[in-house]
C-alpha positions in Angstrom: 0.0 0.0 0.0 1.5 3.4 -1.1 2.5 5.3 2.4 0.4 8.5 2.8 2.4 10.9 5.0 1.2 14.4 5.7 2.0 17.8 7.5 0.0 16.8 9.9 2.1 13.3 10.7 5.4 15.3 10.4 3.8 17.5 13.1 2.7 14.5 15.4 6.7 13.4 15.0 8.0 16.5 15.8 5.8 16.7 19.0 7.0 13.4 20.1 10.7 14.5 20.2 9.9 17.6 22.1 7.8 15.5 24.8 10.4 12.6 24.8 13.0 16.2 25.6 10.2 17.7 28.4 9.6 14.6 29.9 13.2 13.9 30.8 13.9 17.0 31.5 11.4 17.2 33.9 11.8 14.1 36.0 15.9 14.9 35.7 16.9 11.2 34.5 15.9 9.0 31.5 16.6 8.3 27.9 15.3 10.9 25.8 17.6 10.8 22.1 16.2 7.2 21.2 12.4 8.0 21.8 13.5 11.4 19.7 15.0 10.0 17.1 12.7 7.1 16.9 9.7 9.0 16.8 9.1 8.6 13.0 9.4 4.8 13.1 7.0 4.6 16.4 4.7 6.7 14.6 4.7 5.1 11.1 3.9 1.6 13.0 1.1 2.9 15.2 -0.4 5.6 12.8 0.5 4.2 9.7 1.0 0.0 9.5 -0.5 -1.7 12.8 -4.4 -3.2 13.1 -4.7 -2.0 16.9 -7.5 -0.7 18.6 -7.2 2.6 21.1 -10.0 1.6 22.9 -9.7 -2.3 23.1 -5.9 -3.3 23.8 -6.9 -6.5 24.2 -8.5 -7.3 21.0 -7.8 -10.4 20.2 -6.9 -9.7 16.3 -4.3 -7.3 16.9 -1.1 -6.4 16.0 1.7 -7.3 18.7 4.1 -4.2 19.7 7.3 -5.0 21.6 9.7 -2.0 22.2 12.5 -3.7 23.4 14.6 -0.7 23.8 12.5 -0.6 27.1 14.7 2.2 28.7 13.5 3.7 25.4 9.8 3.9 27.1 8.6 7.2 26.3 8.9 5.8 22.4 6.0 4.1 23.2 3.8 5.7 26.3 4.2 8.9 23.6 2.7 6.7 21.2 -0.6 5.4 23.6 -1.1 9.1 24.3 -1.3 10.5 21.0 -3.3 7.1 20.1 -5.4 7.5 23.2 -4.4 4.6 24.3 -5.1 4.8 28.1 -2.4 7.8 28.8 -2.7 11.1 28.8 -0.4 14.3 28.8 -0.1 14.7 32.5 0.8 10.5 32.3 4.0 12.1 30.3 4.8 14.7 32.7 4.7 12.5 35.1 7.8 10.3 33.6 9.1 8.0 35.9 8.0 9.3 39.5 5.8 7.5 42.1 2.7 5.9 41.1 2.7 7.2 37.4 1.7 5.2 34.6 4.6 5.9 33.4 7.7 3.9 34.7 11.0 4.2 33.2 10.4 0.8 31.5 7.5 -0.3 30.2 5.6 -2.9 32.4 3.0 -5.1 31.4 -0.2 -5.1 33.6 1.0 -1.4 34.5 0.1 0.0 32.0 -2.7 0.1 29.4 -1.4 -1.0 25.8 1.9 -2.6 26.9 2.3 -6.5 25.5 5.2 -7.2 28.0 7.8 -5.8 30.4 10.6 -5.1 28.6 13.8 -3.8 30.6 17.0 -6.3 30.3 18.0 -5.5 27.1 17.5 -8.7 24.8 14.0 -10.0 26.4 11.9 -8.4 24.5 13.4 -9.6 21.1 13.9 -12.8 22.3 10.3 -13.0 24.1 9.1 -11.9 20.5 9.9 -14.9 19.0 7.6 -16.5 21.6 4.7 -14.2 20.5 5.3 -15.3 16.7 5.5 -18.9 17.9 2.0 -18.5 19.6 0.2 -17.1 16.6 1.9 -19.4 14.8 0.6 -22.5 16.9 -2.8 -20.8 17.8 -3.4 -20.6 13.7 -3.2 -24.3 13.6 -5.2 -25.1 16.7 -8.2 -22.6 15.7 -8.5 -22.0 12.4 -5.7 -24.4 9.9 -8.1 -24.6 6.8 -7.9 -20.9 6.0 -5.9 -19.6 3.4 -2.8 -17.5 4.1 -3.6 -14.1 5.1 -7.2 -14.9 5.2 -7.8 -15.9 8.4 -9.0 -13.5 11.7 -5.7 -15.0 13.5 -3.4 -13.8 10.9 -1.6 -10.9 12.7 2.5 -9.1 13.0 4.5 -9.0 15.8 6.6 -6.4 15.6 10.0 -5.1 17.5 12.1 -2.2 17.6 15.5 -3.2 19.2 18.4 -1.7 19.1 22.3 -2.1 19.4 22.3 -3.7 22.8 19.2 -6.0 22.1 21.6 -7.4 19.6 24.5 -7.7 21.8 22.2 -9.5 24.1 23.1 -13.3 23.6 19.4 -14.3 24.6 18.3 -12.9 21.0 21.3 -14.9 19.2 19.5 -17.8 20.5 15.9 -16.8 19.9 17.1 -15.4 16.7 18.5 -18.6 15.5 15.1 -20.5 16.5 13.1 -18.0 15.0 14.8 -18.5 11.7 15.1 -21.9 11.8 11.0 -22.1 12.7 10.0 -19.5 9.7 8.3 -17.2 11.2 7.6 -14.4 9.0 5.1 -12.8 10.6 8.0 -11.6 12.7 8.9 -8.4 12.2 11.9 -6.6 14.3 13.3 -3.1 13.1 16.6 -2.7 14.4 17.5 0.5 15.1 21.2 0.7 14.5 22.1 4.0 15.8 25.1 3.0 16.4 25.2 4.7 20.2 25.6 3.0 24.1 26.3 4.2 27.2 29.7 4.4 26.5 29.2 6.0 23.3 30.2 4.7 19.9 29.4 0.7 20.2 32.3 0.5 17.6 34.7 0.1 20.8 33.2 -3.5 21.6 30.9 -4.2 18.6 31.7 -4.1 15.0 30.1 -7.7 13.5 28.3 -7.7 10.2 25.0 -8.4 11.9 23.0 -8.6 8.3 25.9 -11.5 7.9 24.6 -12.7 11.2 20.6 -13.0 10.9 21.2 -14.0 7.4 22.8 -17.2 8.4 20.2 -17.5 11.0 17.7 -18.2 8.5 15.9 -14.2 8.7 15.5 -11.9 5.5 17.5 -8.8 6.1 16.7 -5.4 4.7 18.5 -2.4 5.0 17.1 1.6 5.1 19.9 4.1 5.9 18.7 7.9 6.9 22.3 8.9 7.2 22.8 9.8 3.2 25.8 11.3 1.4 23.5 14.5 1.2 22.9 14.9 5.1 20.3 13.4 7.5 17.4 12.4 5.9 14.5 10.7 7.7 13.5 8.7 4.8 9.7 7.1 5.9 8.4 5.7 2.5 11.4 3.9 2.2 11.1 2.4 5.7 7.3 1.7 5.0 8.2 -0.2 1.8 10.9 -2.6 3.7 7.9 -3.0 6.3 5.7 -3.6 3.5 8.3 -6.6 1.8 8.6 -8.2 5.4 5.2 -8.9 5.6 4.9 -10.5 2.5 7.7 -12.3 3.4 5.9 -15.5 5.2 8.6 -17.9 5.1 11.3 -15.6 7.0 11.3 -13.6 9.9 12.6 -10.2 9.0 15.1 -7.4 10.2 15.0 -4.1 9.0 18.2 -2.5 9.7 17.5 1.2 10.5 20.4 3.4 10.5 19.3 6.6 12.5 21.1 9.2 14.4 20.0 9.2 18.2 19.2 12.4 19.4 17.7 13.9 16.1 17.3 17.0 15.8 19.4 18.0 19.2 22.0 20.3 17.6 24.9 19.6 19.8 24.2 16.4 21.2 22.8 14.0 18.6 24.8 11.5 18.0 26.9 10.7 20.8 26.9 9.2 24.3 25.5 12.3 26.0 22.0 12.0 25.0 21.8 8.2 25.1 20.6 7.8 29.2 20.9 11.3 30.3 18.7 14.6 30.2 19.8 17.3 27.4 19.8 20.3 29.9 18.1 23.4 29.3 19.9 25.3 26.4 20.1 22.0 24.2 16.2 21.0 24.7 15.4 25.2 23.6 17.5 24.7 20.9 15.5 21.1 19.4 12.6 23.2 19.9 13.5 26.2 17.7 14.6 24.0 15.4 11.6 22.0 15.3 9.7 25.5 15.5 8.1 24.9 18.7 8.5 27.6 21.6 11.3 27.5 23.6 10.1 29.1 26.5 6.6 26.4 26.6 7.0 22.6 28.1 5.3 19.4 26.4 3.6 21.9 24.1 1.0 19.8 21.8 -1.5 21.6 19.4 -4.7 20.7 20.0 -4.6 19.7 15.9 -2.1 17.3 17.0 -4.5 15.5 19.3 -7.4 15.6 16.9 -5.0 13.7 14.0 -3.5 11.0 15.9 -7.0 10.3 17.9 -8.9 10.5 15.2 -6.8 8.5 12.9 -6.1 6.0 14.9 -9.9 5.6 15.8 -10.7 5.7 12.0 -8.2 2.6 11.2 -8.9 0.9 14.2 -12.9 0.9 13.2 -12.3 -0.7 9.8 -9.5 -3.0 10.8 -12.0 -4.7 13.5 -15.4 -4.2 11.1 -12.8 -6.4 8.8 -11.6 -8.5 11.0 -15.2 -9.5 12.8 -16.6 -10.6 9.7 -13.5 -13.1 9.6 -14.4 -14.0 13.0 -18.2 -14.6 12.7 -17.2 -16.9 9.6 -14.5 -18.8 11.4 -16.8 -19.2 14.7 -20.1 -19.9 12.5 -18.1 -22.8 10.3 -15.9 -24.2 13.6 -18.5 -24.4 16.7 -15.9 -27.0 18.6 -13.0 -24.9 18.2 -14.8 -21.8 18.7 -16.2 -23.7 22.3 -12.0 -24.0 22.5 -11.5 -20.8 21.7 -13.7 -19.6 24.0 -12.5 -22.0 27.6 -9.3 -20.6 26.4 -10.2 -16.8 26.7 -12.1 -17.8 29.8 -8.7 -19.3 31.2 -10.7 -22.7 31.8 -9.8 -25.8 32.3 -12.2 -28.7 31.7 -14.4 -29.6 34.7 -13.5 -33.4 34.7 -9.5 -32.5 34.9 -9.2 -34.2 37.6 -10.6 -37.5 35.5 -7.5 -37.8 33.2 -5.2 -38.0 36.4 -3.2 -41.1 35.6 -3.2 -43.3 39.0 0.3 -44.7 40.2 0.4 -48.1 41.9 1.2 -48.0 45.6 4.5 -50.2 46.2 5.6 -49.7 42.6 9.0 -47.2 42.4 8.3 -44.6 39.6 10.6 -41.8 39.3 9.2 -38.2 39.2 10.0 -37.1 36.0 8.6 -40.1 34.7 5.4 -40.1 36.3 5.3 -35.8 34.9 5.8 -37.8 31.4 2.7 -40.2 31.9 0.9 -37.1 33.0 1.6 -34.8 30.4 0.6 -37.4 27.9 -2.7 -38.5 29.8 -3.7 -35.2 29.6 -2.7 -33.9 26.2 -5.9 -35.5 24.4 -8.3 -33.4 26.7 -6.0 -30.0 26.8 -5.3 -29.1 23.2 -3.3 -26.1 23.9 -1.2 -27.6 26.2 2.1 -27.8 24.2 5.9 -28.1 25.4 9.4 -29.4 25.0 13.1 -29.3 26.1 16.3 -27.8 25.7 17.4 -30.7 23.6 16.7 -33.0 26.8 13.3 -34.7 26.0 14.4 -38.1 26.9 15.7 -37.0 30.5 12.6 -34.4 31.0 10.3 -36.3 29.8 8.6 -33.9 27.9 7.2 -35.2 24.6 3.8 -35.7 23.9 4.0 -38.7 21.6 2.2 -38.8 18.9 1.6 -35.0 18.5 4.4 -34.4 16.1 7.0 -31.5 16.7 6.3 -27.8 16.0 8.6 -27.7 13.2 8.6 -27.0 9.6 8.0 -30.2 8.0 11.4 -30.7 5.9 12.8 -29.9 9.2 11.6 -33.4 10.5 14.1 -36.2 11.2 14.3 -39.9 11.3 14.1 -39.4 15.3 11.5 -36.6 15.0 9.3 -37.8 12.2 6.4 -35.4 12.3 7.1 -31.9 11.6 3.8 -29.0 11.1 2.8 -25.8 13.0 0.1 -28.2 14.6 2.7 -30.3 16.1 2.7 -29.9 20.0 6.6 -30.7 20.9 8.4 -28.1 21.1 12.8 -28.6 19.8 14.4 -25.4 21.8 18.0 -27.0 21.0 20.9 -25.9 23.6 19.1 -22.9 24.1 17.9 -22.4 28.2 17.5 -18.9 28.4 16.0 -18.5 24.9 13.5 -20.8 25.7 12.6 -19.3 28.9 12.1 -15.7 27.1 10.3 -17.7 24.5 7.6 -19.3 27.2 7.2 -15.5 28.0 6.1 -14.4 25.0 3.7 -17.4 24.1 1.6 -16.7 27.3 1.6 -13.2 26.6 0.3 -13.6 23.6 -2.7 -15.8 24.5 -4.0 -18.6 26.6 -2.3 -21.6 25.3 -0.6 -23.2 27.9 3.5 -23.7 27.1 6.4 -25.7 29.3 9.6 -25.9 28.7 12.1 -28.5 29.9 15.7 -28.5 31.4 18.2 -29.7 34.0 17.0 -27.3 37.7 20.8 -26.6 37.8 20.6 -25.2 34.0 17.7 -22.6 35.8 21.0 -20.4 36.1 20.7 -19.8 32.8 16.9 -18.7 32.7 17.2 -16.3 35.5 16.4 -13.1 33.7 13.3 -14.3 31.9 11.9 -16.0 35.2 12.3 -13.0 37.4 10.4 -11.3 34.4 7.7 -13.8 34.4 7.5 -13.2 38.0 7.2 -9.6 37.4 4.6 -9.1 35.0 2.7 -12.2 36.7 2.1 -14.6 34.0 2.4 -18.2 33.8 5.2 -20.3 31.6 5.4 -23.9 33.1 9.2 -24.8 33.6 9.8 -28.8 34.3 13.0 -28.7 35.8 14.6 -32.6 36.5 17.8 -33.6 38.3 16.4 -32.0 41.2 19.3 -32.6 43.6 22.6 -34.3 44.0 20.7 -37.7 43.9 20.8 -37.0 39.8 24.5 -38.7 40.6 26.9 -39.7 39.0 27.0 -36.3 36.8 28.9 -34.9 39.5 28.8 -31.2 41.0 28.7 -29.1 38.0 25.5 -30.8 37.1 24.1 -31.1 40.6 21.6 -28.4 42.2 22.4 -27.1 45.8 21.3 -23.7 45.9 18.8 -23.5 42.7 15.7 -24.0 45.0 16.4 -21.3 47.3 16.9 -18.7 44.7 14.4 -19.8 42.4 12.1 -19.6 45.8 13.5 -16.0 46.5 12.0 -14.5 43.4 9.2 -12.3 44.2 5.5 -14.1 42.7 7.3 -17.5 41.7 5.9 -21.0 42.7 8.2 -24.0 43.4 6.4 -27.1 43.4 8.8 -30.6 44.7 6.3 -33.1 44.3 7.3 -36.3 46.2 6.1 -39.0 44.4 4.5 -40.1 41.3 0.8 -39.2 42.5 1.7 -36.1 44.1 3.1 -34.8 40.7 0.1 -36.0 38.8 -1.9 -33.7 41.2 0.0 -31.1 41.2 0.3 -31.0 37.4 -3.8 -29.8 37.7 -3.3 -27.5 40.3 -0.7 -26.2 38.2 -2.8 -26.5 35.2 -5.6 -24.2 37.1 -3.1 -21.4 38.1 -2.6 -18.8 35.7 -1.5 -15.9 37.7 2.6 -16.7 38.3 5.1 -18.4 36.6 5.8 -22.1 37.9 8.9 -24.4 38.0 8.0 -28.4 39.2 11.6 -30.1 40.0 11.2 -33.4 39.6 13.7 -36.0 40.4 16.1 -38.4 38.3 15.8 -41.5 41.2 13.0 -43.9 41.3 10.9 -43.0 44.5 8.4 -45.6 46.5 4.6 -44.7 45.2 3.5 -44.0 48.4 0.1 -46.2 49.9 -2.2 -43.3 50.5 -6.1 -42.7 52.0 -8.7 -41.2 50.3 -8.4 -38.0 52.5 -6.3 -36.1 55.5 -3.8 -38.0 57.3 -5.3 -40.3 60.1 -3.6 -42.6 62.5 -1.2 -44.9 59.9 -2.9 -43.7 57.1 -1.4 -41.4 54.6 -3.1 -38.3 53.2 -4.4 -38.5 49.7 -2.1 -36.4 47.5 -4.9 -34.0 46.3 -3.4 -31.7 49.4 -0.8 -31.1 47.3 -3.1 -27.8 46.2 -2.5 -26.4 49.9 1.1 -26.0 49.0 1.8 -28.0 52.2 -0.2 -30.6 54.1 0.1 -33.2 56.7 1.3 -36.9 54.8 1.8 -38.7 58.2 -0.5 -38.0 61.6 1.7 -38.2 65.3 -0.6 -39.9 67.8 -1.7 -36.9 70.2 0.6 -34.2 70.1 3.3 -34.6 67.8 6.5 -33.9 70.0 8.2 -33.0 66.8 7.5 -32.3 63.2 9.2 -33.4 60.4 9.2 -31.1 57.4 10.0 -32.4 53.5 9.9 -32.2 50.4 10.7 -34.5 46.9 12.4 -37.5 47.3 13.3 -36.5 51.1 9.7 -36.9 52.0 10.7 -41.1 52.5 13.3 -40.5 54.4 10.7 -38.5 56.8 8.3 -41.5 57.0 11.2 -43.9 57.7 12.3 -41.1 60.5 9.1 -41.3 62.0 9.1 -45.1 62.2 12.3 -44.7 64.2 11.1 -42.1 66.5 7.7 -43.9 67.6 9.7 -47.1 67.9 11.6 -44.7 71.4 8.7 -43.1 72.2 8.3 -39.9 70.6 5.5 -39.2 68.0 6.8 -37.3 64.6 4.2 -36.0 62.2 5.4 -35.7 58.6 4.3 -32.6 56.7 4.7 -33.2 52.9 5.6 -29.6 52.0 5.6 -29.6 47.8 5.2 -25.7 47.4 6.2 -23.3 50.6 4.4 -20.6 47.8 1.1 -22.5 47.8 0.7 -22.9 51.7 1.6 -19.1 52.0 -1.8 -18.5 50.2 -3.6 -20.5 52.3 -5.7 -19.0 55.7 -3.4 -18.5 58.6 -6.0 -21.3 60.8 -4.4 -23.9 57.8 -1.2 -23.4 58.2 -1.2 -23.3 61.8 -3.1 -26.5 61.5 -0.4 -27.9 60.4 2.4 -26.6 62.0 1.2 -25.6 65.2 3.2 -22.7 66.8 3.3 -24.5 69.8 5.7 -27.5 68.2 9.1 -25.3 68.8 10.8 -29.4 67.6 11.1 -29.6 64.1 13.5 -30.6 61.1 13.3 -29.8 57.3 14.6 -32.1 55.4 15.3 -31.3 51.8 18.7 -32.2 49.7 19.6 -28.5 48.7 20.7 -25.3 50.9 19.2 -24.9 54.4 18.6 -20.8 53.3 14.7 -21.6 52.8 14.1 -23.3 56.0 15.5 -21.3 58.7 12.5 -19.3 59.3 10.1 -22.2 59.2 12.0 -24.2 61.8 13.0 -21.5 63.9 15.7 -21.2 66.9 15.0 -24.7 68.2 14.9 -26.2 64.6 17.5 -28.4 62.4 17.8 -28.4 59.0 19.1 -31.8 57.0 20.6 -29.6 54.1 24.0 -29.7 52.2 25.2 -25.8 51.4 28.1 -27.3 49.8 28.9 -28.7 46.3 28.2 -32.2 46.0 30.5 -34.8 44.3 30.4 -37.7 41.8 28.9 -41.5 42.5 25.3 -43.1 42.6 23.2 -41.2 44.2 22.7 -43.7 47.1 26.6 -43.6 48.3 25.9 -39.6 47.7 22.8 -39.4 50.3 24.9 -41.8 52.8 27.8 -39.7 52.7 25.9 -36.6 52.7 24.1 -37.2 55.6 20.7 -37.6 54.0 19.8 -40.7 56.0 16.4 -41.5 58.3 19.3 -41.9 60.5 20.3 -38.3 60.3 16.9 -36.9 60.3 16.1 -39.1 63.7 19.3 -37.8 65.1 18.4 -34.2 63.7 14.9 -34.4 65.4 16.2 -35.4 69.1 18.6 -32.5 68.7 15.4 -29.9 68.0 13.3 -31.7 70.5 16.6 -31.0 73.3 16.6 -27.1 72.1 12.9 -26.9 72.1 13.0 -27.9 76.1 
């Protein structure tokens, strides 16, 4: 489509700059030259190219926007106030300070518009990817008989990154995937601008990054502004590379944008300076004479401005959706079932008979956990279709194929191992690539309601860290299977071993760790998971067989152990003392059997133990304060934890007259039987542990 662009969208543009200048000048402190120079690209895609709606962000057939240049923010809160997108002027002005709308990075669930929370440089591109992967798989699962382009779940995703997004290595590994997976209804404008916090990138970054996302499978365009003749912002030539991407369907594309940051800021464009940093006074009067804006007048916008970008962005938005609903109506009149999907799926529903697919493990049989999260994952894959996952080239150890549902993969990408390749398929290949896949997960829940996991070794959750702790932040929920849950993995030795992974992973604000421990508790706690959708999740599962346990039907009475349902309540009590207990015994995973045998001991001298199976400590901090007291009575000073990773967690739920069975050192290489003997994870050890609590508790 030919690119109409006016005085009065050359106006809007030059507005943006001088808000981008007020605004940091203002609060003292930002990064004001990339939202200035950037202010014709944010304003071609909202104004100009993107199917969004002002007054719905959460239409379902839009466009995806992900500025992942997040400290760039005012690029796009600019943008949602000119749009009318939730912000106002006095959201601008208010840049940054305390309980604004307008943070220095964009947050998702913060404010109205924003897909995701983009601040560590790379996550955005790389959690981009994840979006295109979701439209991708949601195409298939809703509406696969369409034709190309056709279809009301035929949408962009599109990115503006810049040099340190592609410095990043998250987006070298999302990048390759993204390639290698097709996805061309990816589009990322990279705004090369050649400018860091320590000025000219040339001093630590001078690849050929065309070279670079060629070979990883993307088509590459280039658009200079920076001419032989001077600066020249060249728009029709950077809506015709826009255009070429989209009809590019087999490739995700780059669009190399060669801009100067800071435009039009006589003596500071280009350069360092105006990168993170206000201009000051003289240089922000001088943009705005140049621009022809008063000097002496702050986030000056003509009410013309305001009538333009409202009332255009209004006008496309009402015949994009009156387009796009007739799509809709057909699709939902023709597809009743998947519309009935479609529609659980909005509703964040999960079928009413979950429960019923539960596979059943037999007491007395020894079933390691990640096996048993295997059999449950494929029992319930017939009855939740957008349930969908895979590993970082560890299926066989995480146990993370859904057999039979093919791999999300182009189909000449299929192998004699991996037979069935389509954008239906429901295994997902993320290679060698942990923290890629984790941004990835991110981006696939954002985008809709399907429900993605992603598979690895717990100790390999190092690599992951940014993109939980985002997950955790915005609130959203990627599944992470995480096996090899402790030293008892063996024979790996301690590079591959976990010691303080549960502890930190625990110590992220809004992030549930679930140690199920045994093959019944991590079939139930697989639907509890499955009907949380407010935080992200890891399960850490273990490499060992473990005993099935021989359970009741409800709580915990007399020899009988409690069904493994109470997994929900985060933590519960397994194993009942008679009267009293004189001391409580506090576990979780593979440890829990070491409890139970503990307890054994202890009655056998007299003194009643009660075990508490304790999967999630995230759970039972949810649950009422008369629960958890239930079951751990303040009045029981004597207890022990017992849990084969770094005492940190526990010390406040023992307290002063508590012992932890921990190791907060590295472990070492044999089976992972001599390993628990020698590391002191023994009944033996927890009875002896116990006596000592019940002694300090005196």
């Amino acid at each position: 489509m030919a690119l109409e662009w006016t005085n009065d969208d050359q106006q809007a543009v030059d507005t943006a700059r001088v808000l981008a200048a007020d605004a940091v000048e203002k609060v003292g402190n930002g990064h004001p030259g990339t939202a200035m120079s950037l202010a014709p690209v944010a304003h071609l895609l909202f104004q100009k190219v993107m199917d969004r709606d002002p007054a719905d962000d959460q239409w379902v057939g839009r466009d995806r926007f992900i500025l992942s240049v997040g400290h760039s923010s005012l690029t796009q809160y600019i943008q949602l106030y000119l749009t009318g997108t939730g912000l106002e002027k006095a959201d601008i002005e208010a840049l940054r300070t305390w309980g604004s709308k307008t943070p220095g990075h964009p947050e998702y669930g913060h404010t109205k518009g924003v897909e995701i929370t983009t601040g560590p440089l790379g996550q955005g591109l790389a959690s981009a990817v994840g979006f295109a992967y979701a439209q991708r798989y949601e195409r298939q699962l809703f509406d696969p008989a369409t034709p190309e382009g056709e279809s009301a779940f035929d949408h962009y995703t599109y990115v503006v990154a810049g040099d340190g997004d592609l410095q990043e290595g998250v987006t070298s590994e999302a990048g390759s995937l993204a390639g290698h997976q097709r996805l061309g209804r990816l589009i990322a404008i990279y705004d090369a601008n050649e400018i860091s916090i320590e000025d000219d990138v040339d001093i630590s970054f001078t690849e050929d990054v065309k070279a670079r996302y060629e070979a990883y499978g993307w088509q590459v365009l280039e658009v200079s502004w920076r001419t032989p003749e001077g600066y020249v912002e060249d728009v029709e030539a950077l809506h015709a590379a826009i255009e070429q991407g989209k009809g590019e369907l087999e490739k995700p594309t780059l669009i190399i944008l060669r801009t100067i940051i800071g435009w039009p800021a006589p003596s500071k464009q280009g350069t360092g300076k105006i990168h993170g940093s206000k201009l000051g006074g003289d240089e922000v009067a001088a943009v705005k004479q140049v621009l022809g804006f008063d000097p002496e007048q702050s986030f000056e916008v003509a009410d013309s401005v305001i009538e333009y970008t409202r009332g255009n962005a209004a006008q496309r938005a009402t015949a994009s959706r009156e387009a796009w609903q007739a799509r809709f109506d057909a699709w939902a009149a023709a597809e009743p079932e998947r519309k009935a999907l479609f529609d659980r799926l909005q509703a964040g529903e999960v079928p009413d008979d979950l429960a019923d697919a539960l596979p059943t493990f037999e007491a007395g049989t020894e079933v390691s956990t990640r096996a048993a999260s295997g059999k449950v994952l494929n029992a319930l894959a017939d009855v939740l279709p957008e349930l969908w996952g895979g590993s970082a080239d560890l299926a066989e150890s995480n146990n993370t194929t859904l057999e039979g549902k093919g791999s999300f993969v182009p189909a000449d990408h299929a192998t004699k191992a991996w037979p069935q390749g389509s954008y239906a398929g429901r295994t997902l290949h993320f290679g060698i690539r942990e923290h890629a896949m984790a941004a990835i997960l991110n981006g696939i829940v954002l985008h809709g309601n399907t429900r993605p996991y992603g598979g690895t070794f717990l100790i390999f959750s190092d690599y992951q860290r940014p993109a939980l702790r985002l997950a955790a932040l915005m609130g959203v929920h990627p599944i992470h299977v995480w096996t090899h849950d402790s030293i008892a993995l063996g024979e790996d030795g301690p590079t591959h071993q976990p010691i303080e992974q549960l502890a930190t992973l625990r110590a992220i604000p809004g992030f549930e760790v679930v140690r199920p421990s045994d093959a019944n508790e991590t079939a139930w706690a697989w639907k509890t998971i499955l009907e949380r959708r407010d935080q992200p999740v890891g399960i850490a599962l273990t490499r060992q067989n473990l005993p099935v346990l021989e359970r009741g039907e409800g709580e915990a009475s007399g020899d009988v152990l409690a069904h493994a349902s109470n997994v929900a309540k985060g933590a519960y009590v397994l194993a009942e003392a008679e009267g009293t207990p004189d001391v409580l015994l506090i576990a979780t995973g593979s440890e829990v059997q070491l409890a139970l045998q503990a307890r054994e001991q202890l009655r056998a001298e007299g003194v009643q133990a009660r075990v508490v199976a304790a999967p999630s400590l995230e759970w039972f901090a949810e649950q009422s304060a008369e629960y958890r007291e239930s079951v751990l009575p303040a009045a029981v000073r004597a207890r022990v934890s017992v849990e084969a990773g770094s005492a940190l967690t526990w010390q406040g739920i023992v307290g002063d007259a508590g012992r932890t069975v921990a190791i907060d050192h590295f472990g070492a290489s044999a089976d992972w039987q001599t390993l628990f003997r020698e590391f002191g994870f023994t009944a033996e050890a927890v009875v002896e542990a116990a006596r000592a609590s019940i002694e300090a508790a005196r």
